[in-house]
C-alpha positions as CSV (number, residue, x, y, z in Angstrom):
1,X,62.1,36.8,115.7
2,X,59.0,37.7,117.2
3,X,58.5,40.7,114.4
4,X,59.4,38.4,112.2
5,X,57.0,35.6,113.2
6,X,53.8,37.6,113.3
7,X,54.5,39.2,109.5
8,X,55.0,35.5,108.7
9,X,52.0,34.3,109.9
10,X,49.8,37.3,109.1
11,X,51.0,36.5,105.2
12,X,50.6,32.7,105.4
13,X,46.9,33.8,106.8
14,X,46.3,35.7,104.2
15,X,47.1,33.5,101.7
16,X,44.8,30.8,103.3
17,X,47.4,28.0,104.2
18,X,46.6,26.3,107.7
19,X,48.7,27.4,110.4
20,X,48.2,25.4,113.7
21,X,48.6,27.7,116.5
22,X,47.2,30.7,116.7
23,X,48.3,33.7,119.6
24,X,49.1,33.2,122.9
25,X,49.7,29.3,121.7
26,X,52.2,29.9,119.2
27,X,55.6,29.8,120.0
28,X,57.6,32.1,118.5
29,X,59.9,31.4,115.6
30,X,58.2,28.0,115.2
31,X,55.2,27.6,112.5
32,X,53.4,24.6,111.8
33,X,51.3,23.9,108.6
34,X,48.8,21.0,109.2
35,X,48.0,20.4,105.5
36,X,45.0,18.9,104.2
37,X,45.2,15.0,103.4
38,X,45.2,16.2,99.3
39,X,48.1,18.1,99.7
40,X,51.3,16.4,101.0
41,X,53.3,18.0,103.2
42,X,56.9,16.3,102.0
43,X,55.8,16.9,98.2
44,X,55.3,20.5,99.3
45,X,58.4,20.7,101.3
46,X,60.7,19.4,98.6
47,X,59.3,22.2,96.0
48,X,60.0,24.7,98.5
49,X,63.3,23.4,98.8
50,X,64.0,23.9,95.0
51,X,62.9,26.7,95.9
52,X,65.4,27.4,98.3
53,X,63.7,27.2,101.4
54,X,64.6,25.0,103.9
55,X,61.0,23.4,105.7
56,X,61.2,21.0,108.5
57,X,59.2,17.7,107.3
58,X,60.8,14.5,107.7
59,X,60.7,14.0,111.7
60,X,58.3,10.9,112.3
61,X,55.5,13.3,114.1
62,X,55.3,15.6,111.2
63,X,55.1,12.8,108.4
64,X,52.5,11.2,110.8
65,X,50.4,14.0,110.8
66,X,51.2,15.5,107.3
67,X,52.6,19.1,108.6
68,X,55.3,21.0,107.8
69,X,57.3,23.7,110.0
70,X,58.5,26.7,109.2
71,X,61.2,27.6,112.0
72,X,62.8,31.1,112.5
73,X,66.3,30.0,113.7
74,X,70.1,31.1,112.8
75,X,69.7,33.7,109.7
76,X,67.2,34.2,107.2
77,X,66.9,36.8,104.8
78,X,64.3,39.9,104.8
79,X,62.8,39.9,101.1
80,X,62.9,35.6,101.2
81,X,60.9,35.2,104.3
82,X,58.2,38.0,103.0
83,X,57.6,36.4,99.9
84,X,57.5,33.0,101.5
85,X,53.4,33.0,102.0
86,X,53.3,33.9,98.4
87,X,55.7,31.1,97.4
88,X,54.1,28.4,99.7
89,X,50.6,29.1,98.3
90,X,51.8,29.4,94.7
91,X,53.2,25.5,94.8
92,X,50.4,24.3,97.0
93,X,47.8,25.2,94.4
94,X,50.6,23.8,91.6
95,X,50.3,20.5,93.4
96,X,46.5,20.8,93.9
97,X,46.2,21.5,90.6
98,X,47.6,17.9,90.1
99,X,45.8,16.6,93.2
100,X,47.0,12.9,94.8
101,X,46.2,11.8,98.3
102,X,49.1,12.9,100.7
103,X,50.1,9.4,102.4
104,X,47.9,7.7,104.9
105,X,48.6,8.7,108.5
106,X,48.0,6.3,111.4
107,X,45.4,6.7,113.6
């Protein structure tokens, strides 16, 4: 997992999406996207899911806060989670492209 995690992040870096924590704050296996407020984290989630990715979105904190999570857990396979960066930053701009406000968020 851990392996796994930092070739994850390393690609989402380097395809410029947002990753929260960073290092020695990151837990392992977990990895949050705090989107921008033109980019809508559920939008982006569903398109992933057609996709065939399965994104955590819907809990009431991550809605709240427009982020999206990425969790290492159960089985994954090799090739999907490498070309995951590259699939998450190819819809992003696809939806930016088309830019609408994600939803509010309370203060």
């Amino acid at each position: 997992v851990q392996a796994a995690d930092t070739a994850l992040r390393t690609g989402l870096h380097a395809h410029g999406l947002p990753v929260l924590a960073t290092g020695s704050d990151a837990m392992p296996g977990v990895v949050t996207l705090a989107l921008p407020e033109t980019l809508d984290a559920q939008r982006l989630a569903r398109r992933m899911e057609r996709q065939g990715y399965q994104l955590a979105y819907r809990s009431a904190y991550l809605v709240q806060r427009n982020w999206m999570q990425i969790c290492l857990m159960g089985e994954w396979e090799a090739r999907a989670l490498q070309i995951l960066p590259e699939v998450l930053a190819t819809q992003a701009s696809a939806m930016a492209s088309r830019s609408t406000p994600a939803h509010p968020r309370a203060a």
